[in-house]
KERO-573610 format. One record per atom (N, C-alpha, C, O): atom name; x, z, y. Coordinates in nm, 4 decimals, m for minus. Layout:
BEGIN
<'CA'; <X; Z; Y>>
...
//
This chain:
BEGIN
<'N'; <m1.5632; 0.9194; m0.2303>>
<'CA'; <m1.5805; 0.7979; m0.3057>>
<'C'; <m1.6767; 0.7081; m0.2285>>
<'O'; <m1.7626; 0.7549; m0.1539>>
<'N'; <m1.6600; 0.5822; m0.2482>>
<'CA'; <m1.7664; 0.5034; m0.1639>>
<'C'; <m1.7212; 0.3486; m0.2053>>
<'O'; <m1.7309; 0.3231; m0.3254>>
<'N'; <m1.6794; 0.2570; m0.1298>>
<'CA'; <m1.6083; 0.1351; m0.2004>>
<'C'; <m1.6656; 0.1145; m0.3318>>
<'O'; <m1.6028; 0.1560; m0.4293>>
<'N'; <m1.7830; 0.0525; m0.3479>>
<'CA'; <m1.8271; 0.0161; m0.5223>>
<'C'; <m1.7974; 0.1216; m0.5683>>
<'O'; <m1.7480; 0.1161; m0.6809>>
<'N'; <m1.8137; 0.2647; m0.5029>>
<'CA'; <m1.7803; 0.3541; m0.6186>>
<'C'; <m1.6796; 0.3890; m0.6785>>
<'O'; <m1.6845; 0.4498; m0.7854>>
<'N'; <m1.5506; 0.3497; m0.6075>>
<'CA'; <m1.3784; 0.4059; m0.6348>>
<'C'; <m1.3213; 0.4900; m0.5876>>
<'O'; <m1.2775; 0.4854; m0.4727>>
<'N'; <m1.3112; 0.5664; m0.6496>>
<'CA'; <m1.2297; 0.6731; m0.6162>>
<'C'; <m1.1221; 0.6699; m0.5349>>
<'O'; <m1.0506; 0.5732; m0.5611>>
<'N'; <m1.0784; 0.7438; m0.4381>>
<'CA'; <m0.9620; 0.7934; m0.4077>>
<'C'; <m0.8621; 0.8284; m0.4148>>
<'O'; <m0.8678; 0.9513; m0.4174>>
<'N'; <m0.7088; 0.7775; m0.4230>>
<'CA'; <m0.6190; 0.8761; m0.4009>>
<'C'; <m0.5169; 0.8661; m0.3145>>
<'O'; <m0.4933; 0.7592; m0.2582>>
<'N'; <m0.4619; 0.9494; m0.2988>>
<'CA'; <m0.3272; 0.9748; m0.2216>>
<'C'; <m0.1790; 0.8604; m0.2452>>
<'O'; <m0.1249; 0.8976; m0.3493>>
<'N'; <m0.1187; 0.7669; m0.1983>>
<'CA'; <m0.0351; 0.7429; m0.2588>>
<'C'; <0.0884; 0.7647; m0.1494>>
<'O'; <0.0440; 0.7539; m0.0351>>
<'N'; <0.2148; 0.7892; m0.1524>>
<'CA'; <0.3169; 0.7588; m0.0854>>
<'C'; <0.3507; 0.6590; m0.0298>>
<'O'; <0.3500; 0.5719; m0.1168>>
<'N'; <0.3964; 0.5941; 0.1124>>
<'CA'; <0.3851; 0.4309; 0.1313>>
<'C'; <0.4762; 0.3921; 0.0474>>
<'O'; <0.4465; 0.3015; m0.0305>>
<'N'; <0.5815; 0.4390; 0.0440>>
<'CA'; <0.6533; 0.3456; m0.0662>>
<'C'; <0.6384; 0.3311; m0.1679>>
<'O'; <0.7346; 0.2800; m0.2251>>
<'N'; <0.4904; 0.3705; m0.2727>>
<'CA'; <0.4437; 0.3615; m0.3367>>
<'C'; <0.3544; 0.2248; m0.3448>>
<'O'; <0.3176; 0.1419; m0.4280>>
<'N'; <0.3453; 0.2482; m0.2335>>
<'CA'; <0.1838; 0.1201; m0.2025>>
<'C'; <0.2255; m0.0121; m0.2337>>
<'O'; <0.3295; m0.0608; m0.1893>>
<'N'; <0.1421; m0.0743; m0.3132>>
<'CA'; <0.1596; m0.1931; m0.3403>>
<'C'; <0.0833; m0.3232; m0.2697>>
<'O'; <m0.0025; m0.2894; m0.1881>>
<'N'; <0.0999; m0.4593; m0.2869>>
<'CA'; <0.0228; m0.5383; m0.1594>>
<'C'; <m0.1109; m0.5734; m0.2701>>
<'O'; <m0.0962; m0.5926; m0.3908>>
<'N'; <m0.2616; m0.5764; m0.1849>>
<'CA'; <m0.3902; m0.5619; m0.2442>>
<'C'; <m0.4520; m0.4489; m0.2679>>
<'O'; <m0.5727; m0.4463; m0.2921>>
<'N'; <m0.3748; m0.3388; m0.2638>>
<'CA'; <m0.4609; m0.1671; m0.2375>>
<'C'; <m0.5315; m0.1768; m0.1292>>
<'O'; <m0.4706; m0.2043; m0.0258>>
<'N'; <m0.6620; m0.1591; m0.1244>>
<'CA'; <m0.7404; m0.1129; 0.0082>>
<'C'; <m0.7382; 0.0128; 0.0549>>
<'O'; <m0.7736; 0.1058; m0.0175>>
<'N'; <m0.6916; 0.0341; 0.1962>>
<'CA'; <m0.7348; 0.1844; 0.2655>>
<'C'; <m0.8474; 0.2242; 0.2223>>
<'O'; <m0.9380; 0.1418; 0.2098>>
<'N'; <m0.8649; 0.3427; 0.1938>>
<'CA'; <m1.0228; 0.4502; 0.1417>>
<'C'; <m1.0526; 0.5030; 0.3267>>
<'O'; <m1.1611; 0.5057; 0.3849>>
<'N'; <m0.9264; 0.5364; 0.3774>>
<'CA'; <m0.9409; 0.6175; 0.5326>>
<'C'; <m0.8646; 0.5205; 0.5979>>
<'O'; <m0.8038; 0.4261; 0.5474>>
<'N'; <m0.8754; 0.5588; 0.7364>>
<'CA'; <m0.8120; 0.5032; 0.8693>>
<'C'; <m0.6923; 0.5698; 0.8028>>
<'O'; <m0.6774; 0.6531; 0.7133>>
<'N'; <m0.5817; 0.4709; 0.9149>>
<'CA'; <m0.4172; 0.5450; 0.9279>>
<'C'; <m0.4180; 0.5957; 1.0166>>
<'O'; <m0.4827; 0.5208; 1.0898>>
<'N'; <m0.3795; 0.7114; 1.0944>>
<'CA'; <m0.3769; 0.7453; 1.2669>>
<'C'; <m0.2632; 0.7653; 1.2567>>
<'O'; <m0.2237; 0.7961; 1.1442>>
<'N'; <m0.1726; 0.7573; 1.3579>>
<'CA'; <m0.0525; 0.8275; 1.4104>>
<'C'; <m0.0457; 0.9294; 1.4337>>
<'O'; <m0.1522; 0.9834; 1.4639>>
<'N'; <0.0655; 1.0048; 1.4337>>
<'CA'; <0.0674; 1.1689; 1.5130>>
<'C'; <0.0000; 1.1773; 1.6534>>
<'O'; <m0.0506; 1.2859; 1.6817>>
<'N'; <m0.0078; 1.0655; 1.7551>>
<'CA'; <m0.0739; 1.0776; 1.8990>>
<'C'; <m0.2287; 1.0169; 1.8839>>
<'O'; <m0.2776; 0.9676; 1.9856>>
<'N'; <m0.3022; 1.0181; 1.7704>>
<'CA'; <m0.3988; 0.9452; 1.7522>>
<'C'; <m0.4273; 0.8070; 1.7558>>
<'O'; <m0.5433; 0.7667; 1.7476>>
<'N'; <m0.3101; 0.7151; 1.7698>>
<'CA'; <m0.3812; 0.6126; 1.7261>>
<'C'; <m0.4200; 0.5596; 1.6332>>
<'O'; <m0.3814; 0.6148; 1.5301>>
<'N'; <m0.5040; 0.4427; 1.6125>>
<'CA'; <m0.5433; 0.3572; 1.5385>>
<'C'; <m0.4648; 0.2632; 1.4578>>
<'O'; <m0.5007; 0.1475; 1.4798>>
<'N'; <m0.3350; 0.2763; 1.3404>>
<'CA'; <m0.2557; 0.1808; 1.3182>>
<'C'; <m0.3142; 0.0722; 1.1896>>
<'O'; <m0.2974; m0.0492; 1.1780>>
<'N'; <m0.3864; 0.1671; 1.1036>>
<'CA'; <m0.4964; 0.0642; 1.0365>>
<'C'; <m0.6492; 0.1091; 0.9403>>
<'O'; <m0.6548; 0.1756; 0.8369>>
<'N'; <m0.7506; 0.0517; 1.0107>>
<'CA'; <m0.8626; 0.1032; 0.9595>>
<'C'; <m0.8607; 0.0905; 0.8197>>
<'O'; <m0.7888; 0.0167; 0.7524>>
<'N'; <m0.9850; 0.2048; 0.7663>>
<'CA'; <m1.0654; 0.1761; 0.6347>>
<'C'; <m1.0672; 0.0413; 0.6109>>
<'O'; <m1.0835; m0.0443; 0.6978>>
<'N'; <m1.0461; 0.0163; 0.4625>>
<'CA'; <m1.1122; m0.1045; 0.4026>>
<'C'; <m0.9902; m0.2438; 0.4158>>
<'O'; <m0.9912; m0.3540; 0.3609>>
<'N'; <m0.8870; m0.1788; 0.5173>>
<'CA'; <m0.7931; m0.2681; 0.4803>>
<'C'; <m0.7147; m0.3275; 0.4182>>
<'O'; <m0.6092; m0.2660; 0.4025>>
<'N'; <m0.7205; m0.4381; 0.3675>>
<'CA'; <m0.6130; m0.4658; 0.2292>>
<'C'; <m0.4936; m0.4855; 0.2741>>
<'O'; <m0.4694; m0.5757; 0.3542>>
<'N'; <m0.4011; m0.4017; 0.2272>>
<'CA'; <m0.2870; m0.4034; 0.2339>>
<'C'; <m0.1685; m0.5392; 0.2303>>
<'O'; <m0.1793; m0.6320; 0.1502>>
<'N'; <m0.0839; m0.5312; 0.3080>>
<'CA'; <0.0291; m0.6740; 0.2665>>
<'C'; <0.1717; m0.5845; 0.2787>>
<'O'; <0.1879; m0.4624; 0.2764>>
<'N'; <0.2411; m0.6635; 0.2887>>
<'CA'; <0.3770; m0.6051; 0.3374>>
<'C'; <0.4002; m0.5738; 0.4357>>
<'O'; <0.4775; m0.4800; 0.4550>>
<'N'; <0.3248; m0.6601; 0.5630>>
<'CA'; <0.3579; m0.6517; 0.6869>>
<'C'; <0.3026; m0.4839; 0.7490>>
<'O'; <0.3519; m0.4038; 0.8284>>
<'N'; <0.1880; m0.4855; 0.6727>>
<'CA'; <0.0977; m0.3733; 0.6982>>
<'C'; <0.2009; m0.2190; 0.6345>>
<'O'; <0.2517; m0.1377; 0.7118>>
<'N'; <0.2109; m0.2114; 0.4831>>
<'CA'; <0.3177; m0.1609; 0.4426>>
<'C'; <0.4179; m0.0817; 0.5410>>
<'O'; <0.4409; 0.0350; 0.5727>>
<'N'; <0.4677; m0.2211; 0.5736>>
<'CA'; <0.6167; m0.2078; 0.6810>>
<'C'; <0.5687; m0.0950; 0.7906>>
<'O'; <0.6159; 0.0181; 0.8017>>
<'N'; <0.4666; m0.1519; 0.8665>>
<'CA'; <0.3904; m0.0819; 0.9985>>
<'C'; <0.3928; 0.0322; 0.9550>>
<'O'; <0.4544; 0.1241; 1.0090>>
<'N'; <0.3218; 0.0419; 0.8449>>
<'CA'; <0.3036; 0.2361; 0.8709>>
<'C'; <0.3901; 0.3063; 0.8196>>
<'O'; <0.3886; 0.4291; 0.8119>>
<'N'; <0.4827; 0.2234; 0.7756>>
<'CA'; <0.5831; 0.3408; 0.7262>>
<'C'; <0.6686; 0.3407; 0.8554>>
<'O'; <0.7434; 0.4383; 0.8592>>
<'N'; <0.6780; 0.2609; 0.9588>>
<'CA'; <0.7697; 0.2529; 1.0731>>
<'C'; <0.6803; 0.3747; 1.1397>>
<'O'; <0.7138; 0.3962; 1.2561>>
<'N'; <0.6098; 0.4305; 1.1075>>
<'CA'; <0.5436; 0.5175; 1.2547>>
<'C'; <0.5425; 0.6831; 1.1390>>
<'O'; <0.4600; 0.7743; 1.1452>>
<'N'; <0.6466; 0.6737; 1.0567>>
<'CA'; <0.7016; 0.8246; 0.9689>>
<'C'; <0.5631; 0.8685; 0.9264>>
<'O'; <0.5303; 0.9868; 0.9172>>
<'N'; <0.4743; 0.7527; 0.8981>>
<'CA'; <0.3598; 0.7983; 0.7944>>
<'C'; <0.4030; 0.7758; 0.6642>>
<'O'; <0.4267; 0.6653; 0.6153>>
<'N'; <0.4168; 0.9312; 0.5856>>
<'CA'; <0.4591; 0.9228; 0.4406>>
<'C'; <0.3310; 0.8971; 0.3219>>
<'O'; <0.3517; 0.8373; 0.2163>>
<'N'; <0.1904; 0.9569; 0.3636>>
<'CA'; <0.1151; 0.9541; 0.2567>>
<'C'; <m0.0126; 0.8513; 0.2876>>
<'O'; <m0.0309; 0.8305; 0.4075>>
<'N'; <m0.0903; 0.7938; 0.2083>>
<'CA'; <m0.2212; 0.7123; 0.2997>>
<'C'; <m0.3049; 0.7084; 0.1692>>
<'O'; <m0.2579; 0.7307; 0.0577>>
<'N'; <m0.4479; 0.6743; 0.1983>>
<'CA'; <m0.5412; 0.7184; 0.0954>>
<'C'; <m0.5983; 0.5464; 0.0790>>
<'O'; <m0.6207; 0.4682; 0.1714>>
<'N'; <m0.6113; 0.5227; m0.0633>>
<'CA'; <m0.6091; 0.4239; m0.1320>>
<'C'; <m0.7538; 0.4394; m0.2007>>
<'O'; <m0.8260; 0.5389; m0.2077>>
<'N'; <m0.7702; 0.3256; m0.2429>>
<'CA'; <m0.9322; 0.3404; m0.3245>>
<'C'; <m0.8587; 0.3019; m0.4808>>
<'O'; <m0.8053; 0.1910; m0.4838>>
<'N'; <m0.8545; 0.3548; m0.5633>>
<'CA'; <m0.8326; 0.3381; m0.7241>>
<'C'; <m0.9165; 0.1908; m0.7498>>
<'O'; <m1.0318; 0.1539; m0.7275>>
<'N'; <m0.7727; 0.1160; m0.8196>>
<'CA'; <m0.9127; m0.0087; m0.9162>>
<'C'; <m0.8948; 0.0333; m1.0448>>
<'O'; <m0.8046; 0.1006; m1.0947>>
<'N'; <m0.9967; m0.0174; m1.0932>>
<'CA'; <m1.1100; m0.0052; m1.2263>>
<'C'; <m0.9428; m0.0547; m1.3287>>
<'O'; <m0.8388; m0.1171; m1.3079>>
<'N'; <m0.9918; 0.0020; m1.4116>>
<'CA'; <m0.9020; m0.0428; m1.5047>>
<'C'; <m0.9033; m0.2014; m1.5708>>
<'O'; <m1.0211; m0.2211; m1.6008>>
<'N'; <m0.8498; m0.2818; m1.5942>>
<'CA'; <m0.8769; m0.4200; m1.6490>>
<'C'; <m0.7784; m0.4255; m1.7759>>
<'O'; <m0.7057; m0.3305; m1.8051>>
<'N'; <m0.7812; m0.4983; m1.8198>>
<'CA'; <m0.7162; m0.5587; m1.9679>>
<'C'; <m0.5626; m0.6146; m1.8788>>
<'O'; <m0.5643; m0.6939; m1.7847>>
<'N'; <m0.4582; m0.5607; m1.9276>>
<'CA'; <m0.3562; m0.6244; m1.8591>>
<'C'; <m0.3476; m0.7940; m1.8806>>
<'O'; <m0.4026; m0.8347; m1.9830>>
<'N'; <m0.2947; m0.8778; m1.8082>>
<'CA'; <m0.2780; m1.0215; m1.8083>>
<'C'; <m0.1524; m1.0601; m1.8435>>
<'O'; <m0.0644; m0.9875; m1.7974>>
<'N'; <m0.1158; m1.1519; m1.9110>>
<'CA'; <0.0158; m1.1323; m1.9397>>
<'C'; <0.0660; m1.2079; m1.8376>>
<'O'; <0.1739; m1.1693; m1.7927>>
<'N'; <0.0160; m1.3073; m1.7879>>
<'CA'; <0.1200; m1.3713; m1.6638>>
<'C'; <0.1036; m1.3471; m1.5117>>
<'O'; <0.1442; m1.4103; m1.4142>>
<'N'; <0.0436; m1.2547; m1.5225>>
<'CA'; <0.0806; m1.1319; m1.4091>>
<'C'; <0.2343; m1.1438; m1.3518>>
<'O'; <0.3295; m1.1116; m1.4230>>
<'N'; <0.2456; m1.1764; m1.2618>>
<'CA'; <0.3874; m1.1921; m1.2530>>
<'C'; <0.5124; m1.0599; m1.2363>>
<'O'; <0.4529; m0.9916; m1.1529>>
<'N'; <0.6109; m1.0033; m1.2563>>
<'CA'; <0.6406; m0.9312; m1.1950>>
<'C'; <0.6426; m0.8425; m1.0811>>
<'O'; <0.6318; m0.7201; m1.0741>>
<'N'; <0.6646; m0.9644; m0.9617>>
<'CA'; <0.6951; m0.9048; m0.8399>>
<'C'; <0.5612; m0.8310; m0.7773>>
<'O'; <0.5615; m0.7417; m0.6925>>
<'N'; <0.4402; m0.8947; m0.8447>>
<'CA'; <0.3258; m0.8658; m0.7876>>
<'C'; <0.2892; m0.7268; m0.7860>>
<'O'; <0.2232; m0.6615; m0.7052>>
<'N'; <0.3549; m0.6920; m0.9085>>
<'CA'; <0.3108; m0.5526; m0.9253>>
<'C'; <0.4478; m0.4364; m0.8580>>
<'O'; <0.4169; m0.3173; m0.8596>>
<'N'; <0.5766; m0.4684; m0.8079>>
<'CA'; <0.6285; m0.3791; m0.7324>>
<'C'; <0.5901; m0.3286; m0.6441>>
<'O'; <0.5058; m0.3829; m0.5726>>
<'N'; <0.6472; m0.1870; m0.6146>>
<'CA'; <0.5851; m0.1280; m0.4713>>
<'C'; <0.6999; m0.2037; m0.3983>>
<'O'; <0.7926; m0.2767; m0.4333>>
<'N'; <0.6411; m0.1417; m0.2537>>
<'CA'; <0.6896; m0.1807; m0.1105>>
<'C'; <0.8782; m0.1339; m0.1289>>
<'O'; <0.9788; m0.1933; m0.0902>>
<'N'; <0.8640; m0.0299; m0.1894>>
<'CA'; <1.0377; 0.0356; m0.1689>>
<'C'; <1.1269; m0.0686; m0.2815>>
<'O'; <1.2492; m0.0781; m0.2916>>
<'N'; <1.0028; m0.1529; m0.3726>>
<'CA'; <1.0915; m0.2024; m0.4886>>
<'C'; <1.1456; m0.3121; m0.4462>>
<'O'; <1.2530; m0.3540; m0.4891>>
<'N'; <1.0412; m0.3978; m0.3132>>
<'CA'; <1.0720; m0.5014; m0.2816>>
<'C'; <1.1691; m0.5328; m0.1697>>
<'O'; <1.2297; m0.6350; m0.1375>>
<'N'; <1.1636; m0.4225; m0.1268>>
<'CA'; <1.2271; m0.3938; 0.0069>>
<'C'; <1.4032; m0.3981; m0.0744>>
<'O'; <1.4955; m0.4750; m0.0477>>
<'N'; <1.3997; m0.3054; m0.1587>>
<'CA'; <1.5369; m0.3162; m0.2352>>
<'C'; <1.5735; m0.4352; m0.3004>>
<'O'; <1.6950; m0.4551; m0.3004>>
<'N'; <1.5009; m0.5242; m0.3588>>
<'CA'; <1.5205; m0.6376; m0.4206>>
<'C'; <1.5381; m0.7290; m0.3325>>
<'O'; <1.5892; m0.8267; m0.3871>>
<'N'; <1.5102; m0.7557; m0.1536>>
<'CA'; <1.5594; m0.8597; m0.1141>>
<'C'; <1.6537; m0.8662; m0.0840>>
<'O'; <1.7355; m0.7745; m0.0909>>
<'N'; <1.6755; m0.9883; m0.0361>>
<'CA'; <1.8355; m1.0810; m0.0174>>
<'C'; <1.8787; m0.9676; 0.1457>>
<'O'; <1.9776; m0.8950; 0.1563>>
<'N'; <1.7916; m0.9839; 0.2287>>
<'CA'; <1.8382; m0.8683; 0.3133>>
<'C'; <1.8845; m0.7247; 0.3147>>
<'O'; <1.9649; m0.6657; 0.3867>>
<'N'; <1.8133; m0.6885; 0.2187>>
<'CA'; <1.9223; m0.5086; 0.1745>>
<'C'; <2.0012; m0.5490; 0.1065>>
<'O'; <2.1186; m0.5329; 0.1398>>
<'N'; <1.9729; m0.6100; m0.0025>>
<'CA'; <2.1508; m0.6309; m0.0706>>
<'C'; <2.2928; m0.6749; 0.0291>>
<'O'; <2.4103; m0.6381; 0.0306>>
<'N'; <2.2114; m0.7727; 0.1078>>
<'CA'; <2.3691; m0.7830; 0.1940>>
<'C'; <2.3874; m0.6758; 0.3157>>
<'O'; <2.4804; m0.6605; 0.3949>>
<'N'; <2.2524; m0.6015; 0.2989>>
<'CA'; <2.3386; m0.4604; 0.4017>>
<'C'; <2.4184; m0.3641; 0.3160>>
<'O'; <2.4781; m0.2700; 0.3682>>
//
């Protein structure tokens, strides 16, 4: 734990949603560096590590809040939801 005090967990990338911060580095199987601690996540980032057959990555938990109602949908899909919902997989 560390980050203001948030916990950790494990999520699947295609789980990961965009605004999760890394808790750990990502490394590759040959050691590299594909994305440090503390990084906030996007899609592009998403995309990256799942291209290098990284299945799991460690996330910092947020605090619980009062849901919002105009929260929009899409905001809250994961990476695999969005990836399926665009105009590019549907026409593959």
């Amino acid at each position: 734990m560390n980050k203001d005090n948030l916990p950790e967990k494990t999520v699947f990338v295609f789980d990961a949603t965009e605004g999760m911060v890394l808790s750990k580095d990502v490394i590759n199987s040959d050691g590299r560096l594909i994305a440090p601690a503390s990084t906030v996540l996007t899609l592009d980032i998403i995309s990256r590590i799942s291209g290098y057959n990284i299945l799991e990555i460690s996330v910092y938990e947020k605090r619980k809040e009062a849901p919002h109602e105009n929260v929009a949908y899409k905001e809250q899909m994961t990476y695999y939801e969005k990836v399926k919902d665009s105009d590019n997989f549907k026409n593959f």
